[in-house]
C-alpha positions as CSV (number, residue, x, y, z in Angstrom):
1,X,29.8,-50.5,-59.0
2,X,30.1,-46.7,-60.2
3,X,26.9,-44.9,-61.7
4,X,27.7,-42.5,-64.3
5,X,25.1,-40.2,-65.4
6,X,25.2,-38.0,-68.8
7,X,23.9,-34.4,-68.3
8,X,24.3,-31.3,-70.8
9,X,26.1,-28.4,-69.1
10,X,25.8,-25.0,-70.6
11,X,30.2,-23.7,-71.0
12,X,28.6,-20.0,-70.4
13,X,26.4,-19.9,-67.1
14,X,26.3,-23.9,-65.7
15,X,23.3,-24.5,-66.2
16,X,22.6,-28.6,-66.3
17,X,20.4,-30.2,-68.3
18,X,19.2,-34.0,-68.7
19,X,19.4,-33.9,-72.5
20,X,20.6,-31.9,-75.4
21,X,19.2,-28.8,-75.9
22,X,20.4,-26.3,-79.0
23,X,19.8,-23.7,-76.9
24,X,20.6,-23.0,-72.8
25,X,17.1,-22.1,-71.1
26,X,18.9,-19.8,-68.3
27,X,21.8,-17.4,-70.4
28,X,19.8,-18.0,-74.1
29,X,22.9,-18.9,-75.4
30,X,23.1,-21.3,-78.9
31,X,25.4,-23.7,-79.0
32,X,27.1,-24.0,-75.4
33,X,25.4,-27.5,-73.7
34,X,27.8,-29.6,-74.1
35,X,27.6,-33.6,-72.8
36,X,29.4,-34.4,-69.5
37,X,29.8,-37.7,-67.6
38,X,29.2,-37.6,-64.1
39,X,30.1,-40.5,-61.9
40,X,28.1,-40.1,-58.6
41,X,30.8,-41.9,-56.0
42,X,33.7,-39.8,-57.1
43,X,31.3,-36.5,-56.7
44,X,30.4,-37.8,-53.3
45,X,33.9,-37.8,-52.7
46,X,35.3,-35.0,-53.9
47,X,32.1,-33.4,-52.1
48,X,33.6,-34.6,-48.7
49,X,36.7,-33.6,-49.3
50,X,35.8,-30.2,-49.6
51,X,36.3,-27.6,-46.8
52,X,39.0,-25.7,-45.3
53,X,41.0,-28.4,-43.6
54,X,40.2,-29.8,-40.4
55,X,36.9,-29.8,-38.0
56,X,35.4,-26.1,-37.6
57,X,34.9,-24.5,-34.0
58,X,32.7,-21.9,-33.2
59,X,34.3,-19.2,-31.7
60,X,32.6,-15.8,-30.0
61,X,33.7,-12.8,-31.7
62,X,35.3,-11.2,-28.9
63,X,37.6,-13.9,-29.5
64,X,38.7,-13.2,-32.5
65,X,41.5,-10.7,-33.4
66,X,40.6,-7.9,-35.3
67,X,43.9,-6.7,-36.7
68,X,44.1,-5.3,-40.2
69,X,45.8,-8.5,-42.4
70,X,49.6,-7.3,-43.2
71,X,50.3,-7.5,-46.6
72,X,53.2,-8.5,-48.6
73,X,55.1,-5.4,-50.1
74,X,54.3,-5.1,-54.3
75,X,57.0,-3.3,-55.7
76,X,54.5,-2.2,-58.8
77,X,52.9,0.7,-57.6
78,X,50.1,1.0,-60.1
79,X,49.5,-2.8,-59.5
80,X,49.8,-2.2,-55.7
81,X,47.0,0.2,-56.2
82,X,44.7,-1.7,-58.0
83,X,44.6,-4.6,-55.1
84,X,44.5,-1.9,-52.2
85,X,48.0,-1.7,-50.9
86,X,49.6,-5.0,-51.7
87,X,49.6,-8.7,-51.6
88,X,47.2,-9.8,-48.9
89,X,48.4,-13.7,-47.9
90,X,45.9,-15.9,-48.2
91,X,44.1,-14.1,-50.7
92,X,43.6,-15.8,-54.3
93,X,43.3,-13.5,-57.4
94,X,41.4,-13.7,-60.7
95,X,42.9,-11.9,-63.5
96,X,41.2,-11.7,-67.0
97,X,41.9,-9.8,-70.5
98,X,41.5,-11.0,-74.0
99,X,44.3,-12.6,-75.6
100,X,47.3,-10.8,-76.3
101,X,46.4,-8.2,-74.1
102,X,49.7,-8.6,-72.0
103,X,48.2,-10.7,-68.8
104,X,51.2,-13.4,-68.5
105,X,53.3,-10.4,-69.3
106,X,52.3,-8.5,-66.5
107,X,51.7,-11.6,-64.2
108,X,55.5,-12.4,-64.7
109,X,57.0,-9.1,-63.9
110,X,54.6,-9.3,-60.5
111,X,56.4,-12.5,-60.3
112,X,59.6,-11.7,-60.7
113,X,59.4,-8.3,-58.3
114,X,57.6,-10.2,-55.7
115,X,60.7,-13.1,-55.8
116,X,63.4,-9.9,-55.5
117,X,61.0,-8.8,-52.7
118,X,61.1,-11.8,-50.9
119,X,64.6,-12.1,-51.2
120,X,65.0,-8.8,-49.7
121,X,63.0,-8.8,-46.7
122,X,63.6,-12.1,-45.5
123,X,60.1,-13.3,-46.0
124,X,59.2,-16.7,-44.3
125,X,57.7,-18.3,-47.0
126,X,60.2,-17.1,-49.3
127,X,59.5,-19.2,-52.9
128,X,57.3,-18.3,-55.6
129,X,55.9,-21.0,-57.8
130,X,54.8,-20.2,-61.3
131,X,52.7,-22.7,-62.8
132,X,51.8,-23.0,-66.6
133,X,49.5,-24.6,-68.5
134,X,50.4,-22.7,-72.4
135,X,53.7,-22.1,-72.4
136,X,56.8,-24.5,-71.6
137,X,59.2,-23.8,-69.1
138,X,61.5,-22.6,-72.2
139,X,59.2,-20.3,-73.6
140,X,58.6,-18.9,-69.6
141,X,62.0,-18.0,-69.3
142,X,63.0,-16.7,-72.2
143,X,60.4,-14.3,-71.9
144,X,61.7,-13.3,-68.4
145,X,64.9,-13.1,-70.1
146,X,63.8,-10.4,-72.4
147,X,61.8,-8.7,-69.2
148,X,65.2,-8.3,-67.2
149,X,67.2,-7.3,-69.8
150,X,65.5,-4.5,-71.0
151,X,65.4,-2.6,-67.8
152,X,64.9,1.1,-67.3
153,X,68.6,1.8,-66.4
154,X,70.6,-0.3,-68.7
155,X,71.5,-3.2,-66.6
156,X,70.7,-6.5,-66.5
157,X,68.3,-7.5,-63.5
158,X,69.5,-10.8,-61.8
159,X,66.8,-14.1,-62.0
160,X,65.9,-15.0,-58.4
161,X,67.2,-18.1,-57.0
162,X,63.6,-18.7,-55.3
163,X,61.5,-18.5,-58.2
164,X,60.3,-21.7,-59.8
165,X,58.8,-22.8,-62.8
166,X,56.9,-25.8,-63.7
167,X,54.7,-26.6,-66.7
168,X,52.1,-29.0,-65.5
169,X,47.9,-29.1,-66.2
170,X,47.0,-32.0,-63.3
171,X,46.0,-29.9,-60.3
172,X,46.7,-33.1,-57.9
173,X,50.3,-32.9,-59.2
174,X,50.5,-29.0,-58.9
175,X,49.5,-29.7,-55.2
176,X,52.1,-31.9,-54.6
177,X,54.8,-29.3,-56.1
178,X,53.3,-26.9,-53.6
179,X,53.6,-29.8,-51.2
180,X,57.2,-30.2,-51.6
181,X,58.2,-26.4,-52.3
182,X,55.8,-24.6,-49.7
183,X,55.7,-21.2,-51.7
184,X,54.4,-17.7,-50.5
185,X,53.2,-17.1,-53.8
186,X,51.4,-19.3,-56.7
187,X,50.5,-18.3,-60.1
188,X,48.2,-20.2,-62.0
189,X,48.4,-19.7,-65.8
190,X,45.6,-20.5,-67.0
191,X,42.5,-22.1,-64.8
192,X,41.0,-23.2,-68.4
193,X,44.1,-25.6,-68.7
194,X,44.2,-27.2,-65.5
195,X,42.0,-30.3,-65.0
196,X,41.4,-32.5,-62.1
197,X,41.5,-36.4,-63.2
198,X,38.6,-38.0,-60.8
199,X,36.7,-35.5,-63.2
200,X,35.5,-36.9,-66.8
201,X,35.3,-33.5,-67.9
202,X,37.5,-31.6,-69.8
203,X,39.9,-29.0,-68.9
204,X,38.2,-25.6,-69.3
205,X,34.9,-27.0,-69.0
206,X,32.2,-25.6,-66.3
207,X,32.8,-28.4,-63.6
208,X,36.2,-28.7,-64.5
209,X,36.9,-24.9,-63.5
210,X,34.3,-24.3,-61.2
211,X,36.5,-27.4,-58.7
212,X,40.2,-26.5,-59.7
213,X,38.9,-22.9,-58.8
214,X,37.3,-24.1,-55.3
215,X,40.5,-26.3,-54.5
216,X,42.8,-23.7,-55.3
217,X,40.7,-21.7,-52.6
218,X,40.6,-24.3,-50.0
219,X,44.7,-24.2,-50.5
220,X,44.7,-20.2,-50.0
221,X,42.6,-20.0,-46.7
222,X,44.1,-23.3,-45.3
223,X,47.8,-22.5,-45.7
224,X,48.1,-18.6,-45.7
225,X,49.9,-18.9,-49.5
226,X,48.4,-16.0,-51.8
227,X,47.2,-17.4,-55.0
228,X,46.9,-15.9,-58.6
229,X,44.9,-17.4,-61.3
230,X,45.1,-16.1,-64.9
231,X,41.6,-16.5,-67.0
232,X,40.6,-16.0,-70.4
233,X,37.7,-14.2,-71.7
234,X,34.9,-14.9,-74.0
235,X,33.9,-12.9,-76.7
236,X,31.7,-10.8,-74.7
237,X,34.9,-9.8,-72.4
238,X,33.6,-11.9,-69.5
239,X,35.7,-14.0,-67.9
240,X,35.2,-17.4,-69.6
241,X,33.6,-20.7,-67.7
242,X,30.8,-20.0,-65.4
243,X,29.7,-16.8,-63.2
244,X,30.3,-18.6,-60.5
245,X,34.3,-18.2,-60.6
246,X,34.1,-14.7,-59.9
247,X,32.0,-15.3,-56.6
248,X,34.6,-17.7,-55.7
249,X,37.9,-15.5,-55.5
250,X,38.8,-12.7,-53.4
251,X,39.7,-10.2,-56.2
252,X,38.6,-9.9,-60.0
253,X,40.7,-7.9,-62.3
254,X,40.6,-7.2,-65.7
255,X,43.6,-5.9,-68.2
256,X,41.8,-3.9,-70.7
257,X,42.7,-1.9,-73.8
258,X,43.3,-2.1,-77.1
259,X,45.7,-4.1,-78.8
260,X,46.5,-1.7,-81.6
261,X,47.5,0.9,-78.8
262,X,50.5,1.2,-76.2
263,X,48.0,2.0,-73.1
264,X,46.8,-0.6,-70.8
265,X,44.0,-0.4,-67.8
266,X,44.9,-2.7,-65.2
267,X,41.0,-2.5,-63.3
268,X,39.8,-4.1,-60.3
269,X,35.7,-5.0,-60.2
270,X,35.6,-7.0,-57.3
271,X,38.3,-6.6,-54.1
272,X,37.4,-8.0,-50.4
273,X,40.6,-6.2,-49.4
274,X,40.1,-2.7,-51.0
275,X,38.1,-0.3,-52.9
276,X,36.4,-1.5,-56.2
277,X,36.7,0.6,-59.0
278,X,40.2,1.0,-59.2
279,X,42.5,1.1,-62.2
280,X,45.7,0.8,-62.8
281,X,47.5,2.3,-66.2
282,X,50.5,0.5,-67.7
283,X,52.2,1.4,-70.9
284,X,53.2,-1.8,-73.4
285,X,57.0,-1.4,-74.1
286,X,60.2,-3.5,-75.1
287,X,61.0,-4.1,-71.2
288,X,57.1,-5.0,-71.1
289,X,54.5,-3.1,-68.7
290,X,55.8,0.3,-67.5
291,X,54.2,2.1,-65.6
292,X,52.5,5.3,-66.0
293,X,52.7,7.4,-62.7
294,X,50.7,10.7,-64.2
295,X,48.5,9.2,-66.8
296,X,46.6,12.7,-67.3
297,X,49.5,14.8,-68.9
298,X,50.0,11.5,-71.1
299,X,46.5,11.5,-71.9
300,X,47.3,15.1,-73.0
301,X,51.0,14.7,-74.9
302,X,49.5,15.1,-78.6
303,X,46.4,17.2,-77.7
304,X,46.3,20.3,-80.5
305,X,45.2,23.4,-78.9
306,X,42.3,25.3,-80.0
307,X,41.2,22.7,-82.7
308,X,36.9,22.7,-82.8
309,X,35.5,19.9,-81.5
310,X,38.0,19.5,-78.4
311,X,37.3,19.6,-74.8
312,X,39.2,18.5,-71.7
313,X,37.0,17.1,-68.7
314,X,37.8,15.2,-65.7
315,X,37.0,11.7,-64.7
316,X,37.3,9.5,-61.6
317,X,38.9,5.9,-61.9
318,X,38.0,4.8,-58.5
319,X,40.2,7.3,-56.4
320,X,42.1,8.8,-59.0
321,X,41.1,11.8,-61.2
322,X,41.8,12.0,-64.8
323,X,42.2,14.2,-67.8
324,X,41.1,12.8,-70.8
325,X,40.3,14.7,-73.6
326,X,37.4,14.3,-76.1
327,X,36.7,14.9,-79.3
328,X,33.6,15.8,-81.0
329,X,33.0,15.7,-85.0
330,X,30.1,16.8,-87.1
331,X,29.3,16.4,-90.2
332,X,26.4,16.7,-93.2
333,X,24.8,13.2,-93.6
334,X,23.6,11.5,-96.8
335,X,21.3,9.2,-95.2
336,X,18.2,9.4,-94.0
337,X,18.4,8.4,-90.5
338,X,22.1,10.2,-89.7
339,X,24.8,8.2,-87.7
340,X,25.6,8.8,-84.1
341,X,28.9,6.8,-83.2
342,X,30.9,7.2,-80.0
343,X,33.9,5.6,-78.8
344,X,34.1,5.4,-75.3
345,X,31.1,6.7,-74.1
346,X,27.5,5.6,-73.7
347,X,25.9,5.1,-76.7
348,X,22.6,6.4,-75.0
349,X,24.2,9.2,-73.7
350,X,25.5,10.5,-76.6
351,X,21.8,10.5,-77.4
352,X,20.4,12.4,-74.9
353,X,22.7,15.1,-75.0
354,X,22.0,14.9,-78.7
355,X,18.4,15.6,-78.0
356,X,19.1,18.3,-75.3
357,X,21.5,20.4,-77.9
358,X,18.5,20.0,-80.5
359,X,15.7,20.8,-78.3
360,X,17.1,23.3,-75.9
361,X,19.6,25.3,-77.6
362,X,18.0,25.1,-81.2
363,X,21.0,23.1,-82.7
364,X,20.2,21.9,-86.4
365,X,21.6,18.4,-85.3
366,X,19.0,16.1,-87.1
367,X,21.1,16.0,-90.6
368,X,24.4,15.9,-89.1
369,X,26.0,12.6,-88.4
370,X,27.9,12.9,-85.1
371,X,31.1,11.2,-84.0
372,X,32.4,11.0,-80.1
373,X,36.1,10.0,-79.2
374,X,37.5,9.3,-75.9
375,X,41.4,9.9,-76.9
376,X,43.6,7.2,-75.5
377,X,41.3,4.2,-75.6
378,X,39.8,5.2,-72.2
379,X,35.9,4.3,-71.6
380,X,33.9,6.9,-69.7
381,X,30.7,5.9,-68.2
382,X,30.1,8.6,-65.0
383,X,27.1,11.3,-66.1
384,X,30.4,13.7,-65.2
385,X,31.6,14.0,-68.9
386,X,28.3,15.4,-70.6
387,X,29.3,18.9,-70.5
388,X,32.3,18.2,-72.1
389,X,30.9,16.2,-75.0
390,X,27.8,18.9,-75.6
391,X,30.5,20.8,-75.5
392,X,32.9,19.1,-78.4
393,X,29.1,18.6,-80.2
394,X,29.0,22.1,-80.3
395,X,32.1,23.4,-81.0
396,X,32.6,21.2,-84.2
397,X,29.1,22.3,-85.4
398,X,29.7,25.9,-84.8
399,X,33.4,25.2,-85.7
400,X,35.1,27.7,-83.0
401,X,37.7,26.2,-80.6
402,X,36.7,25.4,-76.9
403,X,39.0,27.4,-74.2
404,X,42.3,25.6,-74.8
405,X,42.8,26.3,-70.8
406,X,39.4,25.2,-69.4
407,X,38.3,21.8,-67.9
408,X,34.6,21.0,-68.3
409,X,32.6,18.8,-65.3
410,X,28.9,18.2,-65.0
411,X,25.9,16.5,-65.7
412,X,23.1,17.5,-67.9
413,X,20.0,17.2,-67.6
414,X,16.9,16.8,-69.9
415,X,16.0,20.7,-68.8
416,X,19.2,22.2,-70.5
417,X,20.6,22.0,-66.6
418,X,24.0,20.9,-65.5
419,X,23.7,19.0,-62.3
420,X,26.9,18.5,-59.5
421,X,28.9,15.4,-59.7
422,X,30.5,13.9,-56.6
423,X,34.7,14.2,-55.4
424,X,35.0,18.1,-57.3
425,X,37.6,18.9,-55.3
426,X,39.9,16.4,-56.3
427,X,39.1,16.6,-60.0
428,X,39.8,20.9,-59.9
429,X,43.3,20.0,-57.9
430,X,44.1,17.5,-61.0
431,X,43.5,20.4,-63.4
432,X,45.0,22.6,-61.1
433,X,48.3,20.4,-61.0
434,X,48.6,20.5,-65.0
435,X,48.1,24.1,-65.3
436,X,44.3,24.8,-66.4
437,X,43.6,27.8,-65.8
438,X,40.1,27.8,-65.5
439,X,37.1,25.2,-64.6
440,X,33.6,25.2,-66.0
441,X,31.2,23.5,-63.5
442,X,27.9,23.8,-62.4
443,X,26.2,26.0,-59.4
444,X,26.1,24.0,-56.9
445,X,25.0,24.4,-52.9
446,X,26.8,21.3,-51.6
447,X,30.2,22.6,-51.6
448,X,32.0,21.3,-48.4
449,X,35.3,22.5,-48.7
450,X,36.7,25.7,-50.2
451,X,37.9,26.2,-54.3
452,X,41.6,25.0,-55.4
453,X,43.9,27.8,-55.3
454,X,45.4,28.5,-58.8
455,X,42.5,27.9,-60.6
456,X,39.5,30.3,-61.8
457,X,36.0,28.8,-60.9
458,X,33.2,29.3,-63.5
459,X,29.5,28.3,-62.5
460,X,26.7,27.9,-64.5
461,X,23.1,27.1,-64.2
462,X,22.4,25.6,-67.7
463,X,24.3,24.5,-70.8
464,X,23.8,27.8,-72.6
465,X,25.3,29.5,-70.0
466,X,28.3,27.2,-69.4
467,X,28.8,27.0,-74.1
468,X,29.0,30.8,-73.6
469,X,32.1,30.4,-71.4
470,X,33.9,27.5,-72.8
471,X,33.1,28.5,-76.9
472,X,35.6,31.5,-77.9
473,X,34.5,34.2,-80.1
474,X,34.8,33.0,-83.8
475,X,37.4,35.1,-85.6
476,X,36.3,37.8,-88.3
């Protein structure tokens, strides 16, 4: 006879409970225990089930061979990028964005590249399997349709003959289609949908995506076959069902951006195959994510030159420097405690270089409300950019243009002192490449390697010093 037991499962961190609670006592969340039935012999069997396949051996590690995994070609660059080179087999990958942000449009065109590819080199495992839980198979293709019609050139792309579709939500029937079909590649769209049945739970709920997610695992390591699983986000922007998930794939990556804008930043937190940190920029077209190869000089495209309250600085996304520009707005409040409102940058830093143009440099700041944009929908959070915002502050306030042919790096600190930031080199070769003329950064001693060629180098000590070189004399 089966023993079911009733515990209260918090949807946002797992937590289990033996009764109902209004709020979780782990995430203080409201709202999120919800009742699940738990039968204790179908958990003790899905417990023994689990594994890699097969009895484990031991083995010395001079055994083992140490040779770098090969990876399966990606012919998205920027998404290439992002995962450290390419497809690594037997790798399974979590990608996350909030609706309508473009993730099964992205995940298709991998898709349907990675088919093409397979085709073309004669890959072993040759089939792709494309698995949904949303859409019908209709919907799937006409959307592909519209993806390979649209292409760059004008013409048509053929549909692979190996990739398959399948609309199914029963991961013990999914299994069997990978069974049958034996594919190189799986996508998985969406884990929230898929359910398994010996669960009571259902689909999208904390047990129910915290197994499909292990079993999908299990399938990756056991057969070699690189898995992609698409996941939604709560409203936070975390990926939704419980932390766990994350610690449970190889690679996390998140599409982020703004749906009222054409830019997207494809960004990897979390890779066991490459560096963390990178990003990947796509553009949302007719023909669907494009890439965008320099995304500095389109950061750039509608910048107006010597317009107060500009300034150009250089960021680092992971291994890539950018150009971003920001802009900087002041303006007479009416209220008693005066706004400060970035977009794109730290609140709190805003703040402190608020507090250092007031204190240090004797700016009148405390009736002005302030506004900081990052143009481009672009989110900065290195210490790198402060120059460049004190330096938009102050350029609205005083209302003269900043050099239109400078760059701006460096920290400040609560002295009035700009501090060195890490990887200068490669952010004055960026500017360098786009034509700046000149580089405003701070005097440092660590310099390993010599100056960019083509490029004037400006050092200064303090903020003063470096407003005096990026502020131009105000006409009349």
């Amino acid at each position: 006879m089966v023993k079911t037991q009733t515990r209260f499962v918090c949807q946002n961190c797992g937590r289990s409970v033996p009764r109902q609670l209004g709020r979780c006592p782990s995430c203080g969340e409201y709202g999120t225990m919800v009742e699940e039935i738990i039968q204790e012999e179908v958990a003790a069997s899905a417990g023994n089930a689990r594994g890699l396949g097969g009895r484990s051996q031991p083995r010395r590690l001079t055994e083992i061979s140490g040779d770098a995994e090969e990876r399966l070609s990606l012919p998205i660059s920027e998404f290439a990028r992002v995962l450290g080179g390419g497809v690594v087999p037997g790798s399974i990958v979590l990608v996350g964005g909030d609706p309508g942000i473009g993730k099964s449009t992205l995940v298709l065109q991998m898709t349907i590249e990675m088919a093409g590819e397979f085709t073309r080199t004669g890959y072993s495992s040759g089939t792709v399997l494309y698995v949904s839980g949303e859409e019908s198979e209709r919907q799937i293709k006409m959307r592909a349709i519209r993806l390979m019609s649209a292409a760059e050139n004008g013409r048509e792309k053929k549909a692979p003959d190996n990739l398959m579709l399948v609309t199914e939500t029963n991961l013990d029937t999914i299994f069997e289609h990978v069974q049958q079909i034996k594919p190189g590649l799986l996508i998985i769209d969406s884990i929230q949908t898929v359910y398994l049945p010996e669960l009571s739970s259902t689909a999208g709920s904390v047990s129910q995506v915290r197994e499909c997610a292990s079993r999908l695992r299990e399938l990756a390591k056991s057969t070699g076959m690189a898995v992609f699983v698409i996941g939604h986000v709560t409203k936070e922007g975390v990926i939704a069902g419980p932390r766990v998930l994350e610690h449970i794939v190889d690679t996390v990556l998140y599409l982020e951006g703004d749906r009222f804008q054409t830019f997207r930043l494809l960004r990897s937190v979390k890779n066991r195959f490459g560096a963390t940190s990178e990003v990947g920029v796509f553009e949302m077209r007719e023909r669907g994510m494009v890439e965008v190869p320099n995304p500095s000089e389109v950061f750039l495209a509608e910048r107006m030159i010597n317009a107060p309250g500009s300034a150009i600085t250089v960021t680092m996304e992971g291994t890539r420097p950018l150009l971003v520009e920001l802009q900087g707005l002041t303006t007479s409040s009416s209220l008693g405690n005066p706004r400060r409102t970035p977009n794109g940058v730290d609140f709190n830093r805003l703040l402190l270089i608020t507090a250092v143009l007031t204190r240090r440099l004797g700016f009148h700041l405390g009736d002005q409300d302030i506004f900081v944009n990052v143009v481009g929908g672009l989110t900065i959070d290195e210490p790198a950019a402060d120059l460049a915002i004190a330096a938009a502050i102050a350029s609205s306030m005083r209302d003269i243009p900043v050099r239109a042919d400078a760059v701006l790096i460096g920290e400040i600190g609560l002295s009035g002192e700009l501090r060195w930031v890490g990887q200068m080199p490669a952010r004055l070769r960026e500017a360098a490449k786009l034509g700046f003329k000149s580089a405003i950064v701070p005097r440092g001693v660590r310099r390993s390697e010599p100056w960019p060629e083509g490029i004037e180098i400006l050092q200064a000590r303090s903020l003063r010093e470096a407003l005096n070189f990026a502020l131009l004399e105000k006409a009349g």
